[in-house]
C-alpha positions in Angstrom: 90.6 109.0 97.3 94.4 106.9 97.4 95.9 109.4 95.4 95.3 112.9 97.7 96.7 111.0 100.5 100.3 111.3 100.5 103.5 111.1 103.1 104.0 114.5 104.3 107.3 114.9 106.5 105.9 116.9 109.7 109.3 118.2 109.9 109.0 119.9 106.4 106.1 122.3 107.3 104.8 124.3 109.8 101.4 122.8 111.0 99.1 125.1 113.4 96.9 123.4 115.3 93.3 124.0 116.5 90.9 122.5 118.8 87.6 120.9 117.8 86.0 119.8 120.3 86.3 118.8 124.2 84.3 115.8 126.0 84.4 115.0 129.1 83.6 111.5 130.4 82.6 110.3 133.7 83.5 106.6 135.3 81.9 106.1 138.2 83.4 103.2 140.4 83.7 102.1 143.9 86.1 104.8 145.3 84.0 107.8 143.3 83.9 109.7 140.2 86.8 109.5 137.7 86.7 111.9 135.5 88.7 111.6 131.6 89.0 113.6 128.4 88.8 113.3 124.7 90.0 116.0 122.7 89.4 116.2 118.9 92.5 118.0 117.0 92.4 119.4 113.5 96.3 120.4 112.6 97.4 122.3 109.0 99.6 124.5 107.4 97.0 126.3 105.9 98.4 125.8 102.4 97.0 122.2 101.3 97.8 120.0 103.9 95.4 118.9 106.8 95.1 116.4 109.3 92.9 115.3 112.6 93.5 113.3 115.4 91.4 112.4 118.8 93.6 112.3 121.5 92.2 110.7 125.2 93.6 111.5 128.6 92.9 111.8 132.1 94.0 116.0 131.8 92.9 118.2 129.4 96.6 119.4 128.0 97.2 115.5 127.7 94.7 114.9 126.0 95.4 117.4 123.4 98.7 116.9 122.8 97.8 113.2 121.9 95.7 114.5 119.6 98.0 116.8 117.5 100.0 113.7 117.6 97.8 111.4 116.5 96.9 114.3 113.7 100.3 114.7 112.3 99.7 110.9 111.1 97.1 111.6 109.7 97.9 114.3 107.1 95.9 115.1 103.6 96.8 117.0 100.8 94.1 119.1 99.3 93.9 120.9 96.1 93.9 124.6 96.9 92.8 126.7 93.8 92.8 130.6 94.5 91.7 129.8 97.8 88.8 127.6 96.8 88.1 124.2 96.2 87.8 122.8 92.2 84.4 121.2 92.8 81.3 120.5 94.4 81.7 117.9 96.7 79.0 115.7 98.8 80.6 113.0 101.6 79.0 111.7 104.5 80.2 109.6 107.8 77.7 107.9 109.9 74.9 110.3 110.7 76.5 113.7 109.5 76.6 114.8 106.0 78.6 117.5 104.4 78.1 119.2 100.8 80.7 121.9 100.1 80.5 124.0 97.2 83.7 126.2 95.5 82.9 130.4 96.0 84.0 133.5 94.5 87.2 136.1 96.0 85.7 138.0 99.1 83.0 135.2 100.3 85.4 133.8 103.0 84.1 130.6 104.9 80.8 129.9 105.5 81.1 127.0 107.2 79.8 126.3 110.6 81.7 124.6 113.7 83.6 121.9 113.0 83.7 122.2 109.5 85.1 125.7 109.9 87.8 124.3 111.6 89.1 121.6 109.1 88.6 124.0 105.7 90.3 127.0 107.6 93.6 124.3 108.5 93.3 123.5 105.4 93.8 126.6 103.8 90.7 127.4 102.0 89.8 131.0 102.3 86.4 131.3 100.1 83.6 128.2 100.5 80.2 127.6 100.8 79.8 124.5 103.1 76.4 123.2 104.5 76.4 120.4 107.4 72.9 118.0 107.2 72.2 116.0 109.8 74.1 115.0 112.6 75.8 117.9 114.1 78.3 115.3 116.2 82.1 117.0 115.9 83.4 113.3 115.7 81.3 112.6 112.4 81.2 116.1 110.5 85.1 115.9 111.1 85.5 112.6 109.6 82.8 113.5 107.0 84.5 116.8 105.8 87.7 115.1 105.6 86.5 112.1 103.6 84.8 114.8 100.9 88.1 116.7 100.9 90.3 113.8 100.3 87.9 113.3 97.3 88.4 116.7 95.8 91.1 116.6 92.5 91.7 119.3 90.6 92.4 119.3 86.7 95.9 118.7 86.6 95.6 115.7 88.6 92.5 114.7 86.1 94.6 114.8 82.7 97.4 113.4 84.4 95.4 109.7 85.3 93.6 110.1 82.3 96.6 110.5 80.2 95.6 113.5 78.6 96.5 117.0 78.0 94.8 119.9 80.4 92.8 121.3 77.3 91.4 117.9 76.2 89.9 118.2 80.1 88.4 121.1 79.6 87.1 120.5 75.7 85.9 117.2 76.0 
C-alpha cells in the first residue's frame, strides 16, 4: 500500500473537486440550537491522482473548503490502465465493504454514490464496483480508497520483484 502513495505537488496539477456528502449536526445548549457542518470532499485530476478530506464548520462553504484542503493532503496515485483498473480488488473500512472489478471500453462506471465519486476523480472511466454493507459515505469513502491504494499494475510488479515485464506475465 506505501508504495502508491506518493508526494504530489498540488501546484503541479489541476485537481477538480466534488462533494460527497453533507451532515448537519445539532448542539443543543442553554441559549438554543446550534447548528454545524461536516462536509466530506473527494478532489482529483481525473488522471491517477485522488484525494479526500472531511472538512467541519459552522457554514456550509466553510466547511467545504476545509475539506478540499484537508484533501489536497491527502493525495493517491492510482494506476490508470485504458481507463480501468489492473485488477480485482476487495477492501473494507469498518462496516462498509467495497469489491471493484476492471471492465471492458464502453461500460463506463457502475458504481453507486460515494464510490462513484472517488473512481470518477480518480480518473477511471470503465468499472464494475459493488458496495456491501454499510452504506455510510464516511466508511465506503475510506474503504474505496484503501482498495485503490492497493491496486499496482504490472510495471510496478516486475519492478519490486526485480524482474522483466514478460517474466510477469509467463511465470
Amino acid at each position: 500500500m506505501a508504495q502508491n502513495i506518493r508526494n504530489v505537488k498540488t501546484s503541479d496539477i489541476e485537481l477538480k473537486d466534488r462533494l460527497v456528502a453533507i451532515n448537519r449536526v445539532t448542539k443543543v445548549t442553554k441559549g438554543g440550537r446550534t447548528f454545524s457542518f461536516s462536509a466530506i470532499v473527494v478532489v482529483g485530476n481525473e488522471n491517477g491522482v485522488v484525494g479526500w478530506g472531511l472538512g467541519k464548520a459552522n457554514e456550509v462553504t466553510t466547511a467545504i473548503s476545509k475539506g478540499v484542503d484537508a484533501a489536497k493532503k491527502n493525495l493517491i496515485n492510482v494506476p490508470v490502465l485504458k481507463g480501468t483498473i489492473p485488477h480485482e480488488q476487495y477492501a473494507k473500512f469498518g462496516g462498509a465493504r467495497v469489491f471493484m472489478k476492471p471492465a471492458s471500453s464502453g461500460t463506463g462506471v457502475k458504481a453507486g454514490g460515494a464510490m462513484r465519486a472517488v473512481l470518477e476523480s480518480a480518473g477511471v472511466h470503465d468499472i464494475l464496483a459493488k458496495s456491501k454493507g454499510s452504506s455510510n459515505p464516511h466508511n465506503l469513502v475510506k474503504a474505496t480508497f484503501n482498495a485503490l491504494a492497493e491496486l499496482r499494475d504490472a510495471r510496478t510488479i516486475a519492478a519490486h520483484r526485480g524482474v522483466s515485464l514478460d517474466k510477469v506475465f509467463n511465470g
